[in-house]
Backbone as CSV, one residue per row, in Angstrom:
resi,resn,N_x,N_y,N_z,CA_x,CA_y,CA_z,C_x,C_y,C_z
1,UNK,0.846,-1.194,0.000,0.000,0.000,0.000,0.886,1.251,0.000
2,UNK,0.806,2.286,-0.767,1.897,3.388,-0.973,1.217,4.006,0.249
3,UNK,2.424,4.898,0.344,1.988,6.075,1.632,2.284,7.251,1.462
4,UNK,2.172,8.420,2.323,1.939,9.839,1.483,1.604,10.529,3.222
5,UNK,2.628,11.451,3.003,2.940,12.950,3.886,1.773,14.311,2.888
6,UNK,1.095,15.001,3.747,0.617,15.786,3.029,0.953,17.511,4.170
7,UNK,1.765,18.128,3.390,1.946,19.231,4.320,1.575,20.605,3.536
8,UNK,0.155,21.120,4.778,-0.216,22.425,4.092,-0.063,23.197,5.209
9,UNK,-0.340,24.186,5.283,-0.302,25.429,6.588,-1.375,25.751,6.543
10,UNK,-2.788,25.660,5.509,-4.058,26.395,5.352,-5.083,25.050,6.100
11,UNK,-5.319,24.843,6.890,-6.274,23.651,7.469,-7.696,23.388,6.642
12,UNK,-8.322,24.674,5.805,-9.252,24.143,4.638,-8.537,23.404,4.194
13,UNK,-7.323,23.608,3.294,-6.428,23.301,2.100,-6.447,21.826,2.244
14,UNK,-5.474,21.762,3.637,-5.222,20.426,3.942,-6.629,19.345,4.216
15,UNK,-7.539,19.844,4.473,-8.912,18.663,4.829,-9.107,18.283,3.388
16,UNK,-9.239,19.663,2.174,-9.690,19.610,0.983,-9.051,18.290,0.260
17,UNK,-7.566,18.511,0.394,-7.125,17.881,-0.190,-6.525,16.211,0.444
18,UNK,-7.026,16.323,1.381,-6.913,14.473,1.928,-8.492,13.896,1.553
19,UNK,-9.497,14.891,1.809,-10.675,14.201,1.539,-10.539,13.817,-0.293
20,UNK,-10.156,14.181,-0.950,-10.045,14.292,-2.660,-9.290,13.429,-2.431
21,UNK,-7.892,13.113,-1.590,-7.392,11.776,-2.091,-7.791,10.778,-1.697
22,UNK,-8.677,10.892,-0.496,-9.592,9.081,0.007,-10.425,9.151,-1.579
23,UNK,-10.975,10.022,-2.098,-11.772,9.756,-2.983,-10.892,8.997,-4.334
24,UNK,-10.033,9.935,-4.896,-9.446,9.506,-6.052,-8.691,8.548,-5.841
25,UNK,-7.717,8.396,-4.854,-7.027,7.183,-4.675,-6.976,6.594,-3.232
26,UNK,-8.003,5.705,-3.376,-8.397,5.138,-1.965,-7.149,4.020,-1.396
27,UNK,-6.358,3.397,-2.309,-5.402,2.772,-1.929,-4.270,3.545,-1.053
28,UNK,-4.076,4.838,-1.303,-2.821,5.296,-0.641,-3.249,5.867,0.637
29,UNK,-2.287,5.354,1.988,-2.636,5.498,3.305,-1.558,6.703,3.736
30,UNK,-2.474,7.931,3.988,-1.987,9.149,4.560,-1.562,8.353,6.087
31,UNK,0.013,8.704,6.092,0.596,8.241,7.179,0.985,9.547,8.091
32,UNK,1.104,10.748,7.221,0.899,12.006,8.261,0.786,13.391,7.655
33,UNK,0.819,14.256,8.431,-0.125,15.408,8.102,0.473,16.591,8.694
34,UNK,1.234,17.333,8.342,2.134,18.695,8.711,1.281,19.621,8.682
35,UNK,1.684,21.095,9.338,1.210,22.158,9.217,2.059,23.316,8.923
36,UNK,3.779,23.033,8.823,4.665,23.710,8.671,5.708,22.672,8.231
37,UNK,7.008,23.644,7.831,7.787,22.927,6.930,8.896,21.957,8.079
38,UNK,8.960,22.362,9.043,9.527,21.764,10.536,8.646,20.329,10.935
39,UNK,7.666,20.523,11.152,6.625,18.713,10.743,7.327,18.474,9.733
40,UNK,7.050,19.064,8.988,7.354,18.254,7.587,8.457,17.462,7.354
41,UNK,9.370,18.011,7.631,10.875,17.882,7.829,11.217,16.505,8.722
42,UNK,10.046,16.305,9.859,10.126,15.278,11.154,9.457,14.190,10.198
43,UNK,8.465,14.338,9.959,7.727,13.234,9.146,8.098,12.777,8.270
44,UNK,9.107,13.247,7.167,9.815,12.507,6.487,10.347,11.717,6.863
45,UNK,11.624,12.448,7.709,12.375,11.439,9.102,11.723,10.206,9.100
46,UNK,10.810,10.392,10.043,9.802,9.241,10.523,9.219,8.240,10.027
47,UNK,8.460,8.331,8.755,7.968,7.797,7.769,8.266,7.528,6.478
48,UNK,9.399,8.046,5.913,9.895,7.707,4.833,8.795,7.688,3.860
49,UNK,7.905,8.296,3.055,6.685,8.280,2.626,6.927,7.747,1.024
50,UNK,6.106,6.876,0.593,6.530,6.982,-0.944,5.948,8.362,-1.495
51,UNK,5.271,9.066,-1.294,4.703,10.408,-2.108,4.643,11.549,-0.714
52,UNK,5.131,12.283,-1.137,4.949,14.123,-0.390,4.333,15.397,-1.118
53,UNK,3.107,15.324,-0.502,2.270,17.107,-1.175,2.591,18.154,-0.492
54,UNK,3.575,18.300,-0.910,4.267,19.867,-0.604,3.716,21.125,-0.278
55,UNK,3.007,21.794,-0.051,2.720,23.368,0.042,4.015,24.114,0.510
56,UNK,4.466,25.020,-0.598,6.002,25.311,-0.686,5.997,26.870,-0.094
57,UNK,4.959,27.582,0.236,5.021,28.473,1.206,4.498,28.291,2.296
58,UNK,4.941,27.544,3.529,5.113,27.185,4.931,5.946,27.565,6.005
59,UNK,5.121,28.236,6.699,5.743,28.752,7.972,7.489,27.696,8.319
60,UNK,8.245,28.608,8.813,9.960,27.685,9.505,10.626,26.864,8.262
61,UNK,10.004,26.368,7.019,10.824,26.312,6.302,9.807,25.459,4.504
62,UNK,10.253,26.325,3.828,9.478,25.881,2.858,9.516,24.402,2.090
63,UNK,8.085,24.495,1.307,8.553,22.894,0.415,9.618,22.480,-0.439
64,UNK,9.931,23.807,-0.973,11.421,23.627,-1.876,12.726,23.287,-0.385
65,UNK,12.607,23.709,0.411,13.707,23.727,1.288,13.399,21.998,1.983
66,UNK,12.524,21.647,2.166,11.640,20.531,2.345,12.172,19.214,1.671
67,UNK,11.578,19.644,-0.140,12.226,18.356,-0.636,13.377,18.440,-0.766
68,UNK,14.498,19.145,-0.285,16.082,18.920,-1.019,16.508,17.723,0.193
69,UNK,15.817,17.499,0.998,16.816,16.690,2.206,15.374,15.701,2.386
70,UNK,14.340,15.126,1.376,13.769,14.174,1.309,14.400,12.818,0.911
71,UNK,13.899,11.192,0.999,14.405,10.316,1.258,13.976,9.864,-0.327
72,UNK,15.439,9.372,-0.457,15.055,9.439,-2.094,14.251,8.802,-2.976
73,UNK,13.404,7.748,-2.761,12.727,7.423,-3.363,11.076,8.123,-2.980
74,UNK,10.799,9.331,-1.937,9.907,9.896,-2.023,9.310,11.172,-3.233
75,UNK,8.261,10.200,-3.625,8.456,11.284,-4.774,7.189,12.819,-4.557
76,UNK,7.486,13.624,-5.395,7.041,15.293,-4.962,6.002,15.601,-5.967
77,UNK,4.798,15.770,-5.098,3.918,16.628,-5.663,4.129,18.262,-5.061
78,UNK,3.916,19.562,-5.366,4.299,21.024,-4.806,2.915,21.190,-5.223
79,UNK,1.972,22.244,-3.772,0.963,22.807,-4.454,1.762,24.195,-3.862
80,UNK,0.924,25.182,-4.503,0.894,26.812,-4.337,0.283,27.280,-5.162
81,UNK,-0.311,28.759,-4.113,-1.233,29.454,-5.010,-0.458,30.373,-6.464
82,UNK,0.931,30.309,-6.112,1.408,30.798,-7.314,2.894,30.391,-8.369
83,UNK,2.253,30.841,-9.543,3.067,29.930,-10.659,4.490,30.061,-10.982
84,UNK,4.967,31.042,-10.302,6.344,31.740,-10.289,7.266,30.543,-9.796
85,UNK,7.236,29.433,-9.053,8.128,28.504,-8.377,7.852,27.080,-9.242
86,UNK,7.421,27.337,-10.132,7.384,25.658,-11.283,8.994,25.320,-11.551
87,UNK,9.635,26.499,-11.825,11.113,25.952,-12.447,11.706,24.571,-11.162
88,UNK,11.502,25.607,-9.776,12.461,25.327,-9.038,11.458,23.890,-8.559
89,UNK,10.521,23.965,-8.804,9.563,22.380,-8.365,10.171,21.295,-9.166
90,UNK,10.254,22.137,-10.320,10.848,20.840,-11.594,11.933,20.530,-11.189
91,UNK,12.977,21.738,-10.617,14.805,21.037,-10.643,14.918,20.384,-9.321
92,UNK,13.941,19.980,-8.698,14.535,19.343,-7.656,13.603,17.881,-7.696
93,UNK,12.988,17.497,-9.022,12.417,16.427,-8.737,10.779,16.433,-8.835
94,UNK,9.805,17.627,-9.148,8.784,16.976,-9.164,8.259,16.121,-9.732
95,UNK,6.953,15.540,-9.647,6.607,14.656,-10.441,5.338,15.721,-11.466
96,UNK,4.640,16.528,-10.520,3.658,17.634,-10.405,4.053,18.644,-10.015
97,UNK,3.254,19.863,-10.080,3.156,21.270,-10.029,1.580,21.685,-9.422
98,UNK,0.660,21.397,-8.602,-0.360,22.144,-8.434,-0.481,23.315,-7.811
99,UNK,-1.875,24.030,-8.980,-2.132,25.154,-8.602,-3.534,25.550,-7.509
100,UNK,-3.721,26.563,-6.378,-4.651,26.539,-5.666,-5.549,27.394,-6.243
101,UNK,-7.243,27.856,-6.242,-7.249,26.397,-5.349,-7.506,24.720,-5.795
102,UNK,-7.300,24.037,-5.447,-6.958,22.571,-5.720,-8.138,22.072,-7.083
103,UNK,-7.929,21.702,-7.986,-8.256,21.120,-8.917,-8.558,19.639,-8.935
104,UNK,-9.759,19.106,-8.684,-9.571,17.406,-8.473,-9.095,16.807,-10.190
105,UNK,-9.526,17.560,-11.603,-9.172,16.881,-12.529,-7.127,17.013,-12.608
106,UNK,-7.045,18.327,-12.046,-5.537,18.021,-12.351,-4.760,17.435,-11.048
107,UNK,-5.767,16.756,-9.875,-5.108,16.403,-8.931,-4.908,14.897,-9.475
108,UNK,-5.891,13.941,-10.162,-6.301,13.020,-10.564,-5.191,12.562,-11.661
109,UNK,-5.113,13.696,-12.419,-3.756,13.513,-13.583,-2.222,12.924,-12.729
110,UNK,-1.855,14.066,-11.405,-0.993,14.013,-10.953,-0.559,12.130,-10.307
111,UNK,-2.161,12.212,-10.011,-1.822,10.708,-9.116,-1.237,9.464,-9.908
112,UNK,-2.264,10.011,-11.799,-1.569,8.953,-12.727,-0.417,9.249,-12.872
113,UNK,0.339,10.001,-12.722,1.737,9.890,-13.056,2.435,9.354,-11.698
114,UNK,1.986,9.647,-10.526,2.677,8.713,-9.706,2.651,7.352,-9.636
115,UNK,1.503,7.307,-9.876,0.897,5.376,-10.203,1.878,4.916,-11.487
116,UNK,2.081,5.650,-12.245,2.842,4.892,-13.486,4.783,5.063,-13.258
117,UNK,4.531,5.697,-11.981,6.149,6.027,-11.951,6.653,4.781,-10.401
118,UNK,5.299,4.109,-10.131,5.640,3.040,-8.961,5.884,1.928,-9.175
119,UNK,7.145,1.196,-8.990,7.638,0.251,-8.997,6.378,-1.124,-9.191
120,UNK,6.435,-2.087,-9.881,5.654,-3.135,-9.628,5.980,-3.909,-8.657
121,UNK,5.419,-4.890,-8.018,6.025,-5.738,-7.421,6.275,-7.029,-8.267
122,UNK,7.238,-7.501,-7.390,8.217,-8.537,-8.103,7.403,-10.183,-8.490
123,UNK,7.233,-10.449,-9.619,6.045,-11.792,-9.155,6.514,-13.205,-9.103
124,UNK,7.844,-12.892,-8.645,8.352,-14.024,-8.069,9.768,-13.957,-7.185
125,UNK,10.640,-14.732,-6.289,11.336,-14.030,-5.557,12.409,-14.553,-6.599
126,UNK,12.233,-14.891,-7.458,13.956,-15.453,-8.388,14.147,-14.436,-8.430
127,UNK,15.538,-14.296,-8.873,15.821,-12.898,-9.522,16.095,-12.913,-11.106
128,UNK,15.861,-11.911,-11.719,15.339,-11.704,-13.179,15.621,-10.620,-13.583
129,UNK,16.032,-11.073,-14.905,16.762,-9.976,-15.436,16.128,-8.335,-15.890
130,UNK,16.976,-7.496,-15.626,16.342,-6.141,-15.224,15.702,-5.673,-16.916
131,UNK,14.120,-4.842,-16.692,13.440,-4.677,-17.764,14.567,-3.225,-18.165
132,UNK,14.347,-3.134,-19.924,14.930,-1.952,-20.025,14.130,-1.018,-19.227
133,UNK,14.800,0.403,-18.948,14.420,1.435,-18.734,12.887,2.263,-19.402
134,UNK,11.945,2.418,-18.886,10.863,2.721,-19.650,11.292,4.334,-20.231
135,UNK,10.761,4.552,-21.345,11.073,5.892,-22.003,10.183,6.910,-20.983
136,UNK,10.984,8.381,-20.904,10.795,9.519,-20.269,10.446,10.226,-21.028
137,UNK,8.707,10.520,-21.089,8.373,11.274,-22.223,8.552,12.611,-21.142
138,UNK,8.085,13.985,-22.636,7.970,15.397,-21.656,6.648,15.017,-20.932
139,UNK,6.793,15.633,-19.612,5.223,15.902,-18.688,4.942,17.300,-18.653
140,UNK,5.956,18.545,-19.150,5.861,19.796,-19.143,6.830,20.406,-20.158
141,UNK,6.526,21.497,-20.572,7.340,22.301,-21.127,7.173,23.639,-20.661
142,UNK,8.265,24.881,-21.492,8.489,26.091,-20.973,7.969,26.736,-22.184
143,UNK,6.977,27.747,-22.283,6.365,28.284,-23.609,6.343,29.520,-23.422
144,UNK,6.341,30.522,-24.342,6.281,32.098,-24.774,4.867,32.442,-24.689
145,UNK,4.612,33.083,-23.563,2.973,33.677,-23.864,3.475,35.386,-24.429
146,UNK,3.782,35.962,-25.308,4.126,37.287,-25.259,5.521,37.427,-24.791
147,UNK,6.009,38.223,-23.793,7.039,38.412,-23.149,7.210,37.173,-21.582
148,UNK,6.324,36.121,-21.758,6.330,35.371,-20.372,6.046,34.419,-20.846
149,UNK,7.199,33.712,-20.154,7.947,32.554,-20.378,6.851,31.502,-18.966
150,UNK,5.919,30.608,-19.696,5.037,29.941,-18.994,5.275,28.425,-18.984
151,UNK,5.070,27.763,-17.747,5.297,26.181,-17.743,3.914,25.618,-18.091
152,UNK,3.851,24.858,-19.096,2.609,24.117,-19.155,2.584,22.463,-19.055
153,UNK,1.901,22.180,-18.159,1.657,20.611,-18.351,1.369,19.769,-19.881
154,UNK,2.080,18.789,-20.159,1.176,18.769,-21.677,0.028,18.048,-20.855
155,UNK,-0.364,17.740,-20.606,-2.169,17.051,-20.247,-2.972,17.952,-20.273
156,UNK,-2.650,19.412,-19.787,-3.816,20.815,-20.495,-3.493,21.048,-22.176
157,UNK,-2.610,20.787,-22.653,-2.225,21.192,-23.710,-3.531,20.660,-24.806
158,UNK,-4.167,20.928,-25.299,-5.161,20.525,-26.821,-5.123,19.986,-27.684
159,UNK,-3.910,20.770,-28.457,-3.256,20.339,-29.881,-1.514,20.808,-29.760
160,UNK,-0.484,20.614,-30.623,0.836,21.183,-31.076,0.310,21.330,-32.583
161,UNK,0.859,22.887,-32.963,0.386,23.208,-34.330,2.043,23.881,-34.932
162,UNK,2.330,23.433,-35.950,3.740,24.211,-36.609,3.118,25.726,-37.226
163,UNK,4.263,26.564,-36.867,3.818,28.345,-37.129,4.873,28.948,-37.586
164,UNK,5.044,28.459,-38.860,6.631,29.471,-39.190,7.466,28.545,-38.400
165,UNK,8.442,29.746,-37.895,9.773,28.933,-37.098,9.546,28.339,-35.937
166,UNK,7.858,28.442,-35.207,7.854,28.114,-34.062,6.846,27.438,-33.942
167,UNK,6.127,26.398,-32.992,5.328,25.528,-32.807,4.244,26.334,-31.979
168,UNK,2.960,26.424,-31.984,1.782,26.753,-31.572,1.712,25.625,-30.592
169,UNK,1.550,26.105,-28.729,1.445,25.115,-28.176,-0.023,25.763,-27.567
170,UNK,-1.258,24.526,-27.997,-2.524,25.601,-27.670,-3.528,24.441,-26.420
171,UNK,-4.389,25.310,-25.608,-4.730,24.813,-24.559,-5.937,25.506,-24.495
172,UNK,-7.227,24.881,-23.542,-8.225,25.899,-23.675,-8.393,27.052,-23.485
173,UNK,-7.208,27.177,-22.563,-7.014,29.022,-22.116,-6.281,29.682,-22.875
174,UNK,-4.956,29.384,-23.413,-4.431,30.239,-23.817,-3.827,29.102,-24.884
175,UNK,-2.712,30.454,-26.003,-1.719,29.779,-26.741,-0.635,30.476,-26.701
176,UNK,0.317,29.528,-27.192,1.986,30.246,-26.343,2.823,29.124,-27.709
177,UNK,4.348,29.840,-27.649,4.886,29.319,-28.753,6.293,28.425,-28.117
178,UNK,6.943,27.423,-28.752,7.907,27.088,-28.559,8.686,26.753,-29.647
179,UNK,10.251,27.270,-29.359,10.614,26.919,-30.443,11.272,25.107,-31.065
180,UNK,10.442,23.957,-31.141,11.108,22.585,-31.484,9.900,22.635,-32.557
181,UNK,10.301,22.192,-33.636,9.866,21.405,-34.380,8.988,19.992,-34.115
182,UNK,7.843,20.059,-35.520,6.907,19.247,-34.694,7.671,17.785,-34.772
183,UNK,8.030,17.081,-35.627,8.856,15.884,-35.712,9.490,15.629,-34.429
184,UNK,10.503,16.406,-34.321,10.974,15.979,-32.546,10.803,16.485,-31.487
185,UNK,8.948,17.010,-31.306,8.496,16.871,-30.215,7.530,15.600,-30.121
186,UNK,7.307,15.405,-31.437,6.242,13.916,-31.006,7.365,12.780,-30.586
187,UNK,8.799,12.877,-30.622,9.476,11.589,-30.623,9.696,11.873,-28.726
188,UNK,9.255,13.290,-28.138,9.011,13.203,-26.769,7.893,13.214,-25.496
189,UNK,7.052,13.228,-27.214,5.407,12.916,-26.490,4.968,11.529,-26.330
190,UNK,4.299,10.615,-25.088,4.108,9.484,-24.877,2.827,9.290,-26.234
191,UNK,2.897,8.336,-26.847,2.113,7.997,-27.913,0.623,7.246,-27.484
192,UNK,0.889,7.097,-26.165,-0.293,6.635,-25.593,-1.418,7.885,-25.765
193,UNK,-0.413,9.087,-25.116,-1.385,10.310,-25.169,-1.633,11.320,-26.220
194,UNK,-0.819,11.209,-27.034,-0.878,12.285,-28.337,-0.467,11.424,-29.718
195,UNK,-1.708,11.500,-30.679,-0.927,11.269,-31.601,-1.150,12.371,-32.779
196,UNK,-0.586,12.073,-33.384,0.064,13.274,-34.593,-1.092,12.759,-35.769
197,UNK,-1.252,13.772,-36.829,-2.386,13.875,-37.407,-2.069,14.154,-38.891
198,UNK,-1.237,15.269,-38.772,-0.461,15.733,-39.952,1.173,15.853,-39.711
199,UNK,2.036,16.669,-40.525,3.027,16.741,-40.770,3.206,17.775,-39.789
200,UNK,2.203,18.916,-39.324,2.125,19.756,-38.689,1.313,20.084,-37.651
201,UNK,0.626,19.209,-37.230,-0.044,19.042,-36.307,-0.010,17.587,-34.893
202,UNK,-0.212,18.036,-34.238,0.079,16.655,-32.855,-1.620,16.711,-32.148
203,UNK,-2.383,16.333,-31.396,-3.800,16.027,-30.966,-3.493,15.449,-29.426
204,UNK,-3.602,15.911,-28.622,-4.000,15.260,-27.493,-4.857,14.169,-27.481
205,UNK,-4.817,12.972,-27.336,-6.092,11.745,-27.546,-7.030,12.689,-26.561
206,UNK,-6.820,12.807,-25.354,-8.261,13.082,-23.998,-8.414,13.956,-24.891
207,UNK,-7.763,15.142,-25.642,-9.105,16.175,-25.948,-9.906,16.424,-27.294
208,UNK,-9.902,15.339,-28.000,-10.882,14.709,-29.129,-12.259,14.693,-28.994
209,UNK,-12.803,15.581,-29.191,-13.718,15.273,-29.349,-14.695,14.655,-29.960
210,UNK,-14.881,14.236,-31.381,-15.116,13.564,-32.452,-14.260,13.519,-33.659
211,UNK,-14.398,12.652,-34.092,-13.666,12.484,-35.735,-14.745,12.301,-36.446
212,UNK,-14.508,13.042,-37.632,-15.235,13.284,-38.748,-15.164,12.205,-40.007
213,UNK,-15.556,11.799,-40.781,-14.853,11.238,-42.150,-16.111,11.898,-43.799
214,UNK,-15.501,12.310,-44.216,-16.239,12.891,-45.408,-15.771,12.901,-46.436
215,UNK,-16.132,12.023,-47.389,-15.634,11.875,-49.002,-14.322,10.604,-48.989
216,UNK,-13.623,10.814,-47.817,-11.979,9.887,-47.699,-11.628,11.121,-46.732
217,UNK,-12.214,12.083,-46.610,-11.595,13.135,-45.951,-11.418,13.049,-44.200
218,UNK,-10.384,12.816,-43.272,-10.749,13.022,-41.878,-10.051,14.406,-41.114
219,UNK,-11.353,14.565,-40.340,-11.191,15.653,-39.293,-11.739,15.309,-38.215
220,UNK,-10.784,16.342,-36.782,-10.401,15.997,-35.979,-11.141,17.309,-35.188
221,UNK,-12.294,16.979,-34.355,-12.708,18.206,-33.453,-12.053,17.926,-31.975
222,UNK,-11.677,19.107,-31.064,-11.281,18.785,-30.522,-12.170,19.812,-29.244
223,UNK,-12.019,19.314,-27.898,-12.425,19.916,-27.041,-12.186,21.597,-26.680
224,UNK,-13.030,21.916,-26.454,-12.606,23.772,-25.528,-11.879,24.557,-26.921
225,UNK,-12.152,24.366,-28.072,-11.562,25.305,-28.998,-12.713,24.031,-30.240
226,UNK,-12.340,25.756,-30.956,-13.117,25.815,-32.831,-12.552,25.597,-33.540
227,UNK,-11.217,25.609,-33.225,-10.269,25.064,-34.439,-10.811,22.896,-34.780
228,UNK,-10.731,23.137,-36.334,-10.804,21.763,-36.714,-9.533,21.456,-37.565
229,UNK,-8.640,20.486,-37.150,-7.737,19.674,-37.741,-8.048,18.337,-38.647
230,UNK,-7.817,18.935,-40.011,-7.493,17.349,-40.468,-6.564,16.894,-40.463
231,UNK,-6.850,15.164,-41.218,-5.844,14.065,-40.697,-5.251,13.888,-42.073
232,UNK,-4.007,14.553,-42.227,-3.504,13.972,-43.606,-3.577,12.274,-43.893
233,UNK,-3.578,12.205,-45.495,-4.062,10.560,-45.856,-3.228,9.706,-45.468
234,UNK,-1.716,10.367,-44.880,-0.701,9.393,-44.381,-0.719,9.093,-43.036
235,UNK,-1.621,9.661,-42.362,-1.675,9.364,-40.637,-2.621,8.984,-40.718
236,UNK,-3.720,8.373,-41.820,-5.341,8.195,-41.455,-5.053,6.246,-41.095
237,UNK,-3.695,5.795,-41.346,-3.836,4.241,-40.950,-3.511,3.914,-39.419
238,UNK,-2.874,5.213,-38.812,-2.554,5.243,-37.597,-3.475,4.126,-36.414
239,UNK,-3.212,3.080,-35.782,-4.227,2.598,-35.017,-5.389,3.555,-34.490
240,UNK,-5.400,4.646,-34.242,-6.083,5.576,-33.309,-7.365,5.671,-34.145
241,UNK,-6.674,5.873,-35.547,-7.885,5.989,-37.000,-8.632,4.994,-37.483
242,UNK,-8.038,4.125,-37.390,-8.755,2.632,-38.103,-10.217,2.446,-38.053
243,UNK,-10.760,2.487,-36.600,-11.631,2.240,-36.506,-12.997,3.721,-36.477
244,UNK,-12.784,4.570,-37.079,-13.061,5.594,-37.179,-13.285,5.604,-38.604
């Protein structure tokens, strides 16, 4: 059964967000519960947790100050109400980034990536030879909104669209640019979750909304935006298409 430190300083915050995780993930047993970064600090000690929810502005010492002297296989979720501290969440290991107040769809995302980043257990005690390394797709990137330089999860992300020299990275709220080419960003997008459509275009699978087919022709509606993508005739054999 995994286990999990949850340290907030806001006592709504913290009820909010243990009651959301009995809900979403009823398997993991909250083994303790901080109110400052000094608990926090003890309870690691103590418990060695496989997962820690950070709140990184905490009275005596913060979550960034928090996870640098965590036990290393505990892995880091950071919430805060603000977006300015993503870099430093990322360089020390997150797995997540949440924003307040608490989001159960992007709390729910977060948990799948911890669930897919937990060891299996072993199904037998021989010992056996080690699986390769599973591939490290991106879980975030750094994008141009204007003059501000923004971290986005790809799981909000919509579509990747090519724009001139730079890639259209678009989401229901906003769009922001980066500069990679679409070719070798799909070779760092998990294919489970995005597949590519055209030569210039990438699709989030979750945010599909229907596929079209007209004449031989396919298009691709997608959630929270009007834009419609078609499927050039060379991606229409793609498994995703077949049955469409």
């Amino acid at each position: 059964m995994p286990t999990a430190l949850i340290a907030e300083d806001e006592p709504l915050l913290l009820n909010e967000l243990r009651a959301a995780l009995y809900d979403l993930w009823p398997e993991l047993e909250i083994v303790a519960e901080a109110g400052d970064g000094a608990a926090a600090l003890a309870a690691l000690r103590t418990h060695a947790p496989d997962v820690a929810f950070l709140d990184i502005s905490m009275p005596k010492a913060s979550g960034l100050e928090v996870a640098r002297v965590k036990p290393a296989h505990t892995a880091l979720v950071f919430l805060t109400a603000y977006g300015q501290h993503a870099l430093d969440a990322f360089e020390v290991g997150a797995v997540d980034y949440l924003l307040k107040p608490l989001d159960r769809g992007r709390l729910l995302a977060a948990i799948g990536r911890l669930q897919a980043r937990a060891p299996a257990a072993a199904a037998a005690p021989a010992p056996a030879p080690a699986p390769a390394p599973a591939p490290r797709y991106l879980s975030w990137i750094q994008a141009s909104v204007g003059t501000v330089l923004r971290v986005i999860t790809v799981d909000e992300v919509v579509f990747f669209q090519s724009d001139a020299k730079y890639t259209r990275v678009v989401t229901p709220q906003l769009e922001a640019l980066i500069r990679m080419p679409i070719k070798d960003l799909m070779a760092q997008l998990d294919p489970e979750e995005f597949v590519q459509v055209s030569r210039g275009a990438i699709v989030n699978r979750r945010r599909i909304e229907a596929v079209h087919r007209r004449e031989g022709q396919m298009q691709v509606y997608v959630k929270g935006r009007a834009e419609v993508l078609a499927v050039s005739s060379g991606y229409q054999g793609q498994a995703a298409f077949r049955q469409m």
